[in-house]
Residue, then its C-alpha position, 0 to 999 in steps of 0.5 A: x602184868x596184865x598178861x600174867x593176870x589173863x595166863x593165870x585167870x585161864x590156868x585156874x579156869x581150866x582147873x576148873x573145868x577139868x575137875x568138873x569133866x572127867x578126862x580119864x579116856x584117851x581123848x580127853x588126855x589129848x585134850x588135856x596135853x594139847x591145853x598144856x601145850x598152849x598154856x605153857x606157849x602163851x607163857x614164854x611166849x608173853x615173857x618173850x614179849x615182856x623181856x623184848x620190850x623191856x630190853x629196848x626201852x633199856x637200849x633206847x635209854x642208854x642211846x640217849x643217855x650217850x646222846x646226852x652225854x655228847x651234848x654235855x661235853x659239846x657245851x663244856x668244850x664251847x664254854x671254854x672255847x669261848x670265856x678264854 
């Protein structure tokens, strides 16, 4: 989330910045192009980064979630084994 906050901080200051310089020459289109590249590459790449982590606190979970399921089926079966 705070990634998101910092993207979007940067795409309006650089809205900002272009409508006080005046990117009509060559150059200055360069400029603007190689700013777009990298904004929208910090984009993906910081929804990469978010879809990554969340994906394996998703298979961390279910892991224990099995784990825990062994252990519950342990106990019913000793419980049982025992008490006949």
């Amino acid at each position: 989330m705070l990634a998101a906050m910092i993207l979007l901080t940067t795409v309006c200051i650089w809205h900002g910045l272009t409508t006080a310089i005046v990117l009509e020459d060559e150059p200055g289109q360069i400029v603007e192009n190689i700013a777009l590249g990298t904004l929208v590459g910090l984009y993906f790449l910081f929804n990469l980064i978010f879809v990554i982590r969340i994906y394996s606190v998703v298979i961390s979970f279910s892991f224990f979630t099995e784990c825990e399921r062994k252990r519950v089926d342990l106990l019913v079966t000793f419980m049982s084994d025992t008490s006949v």
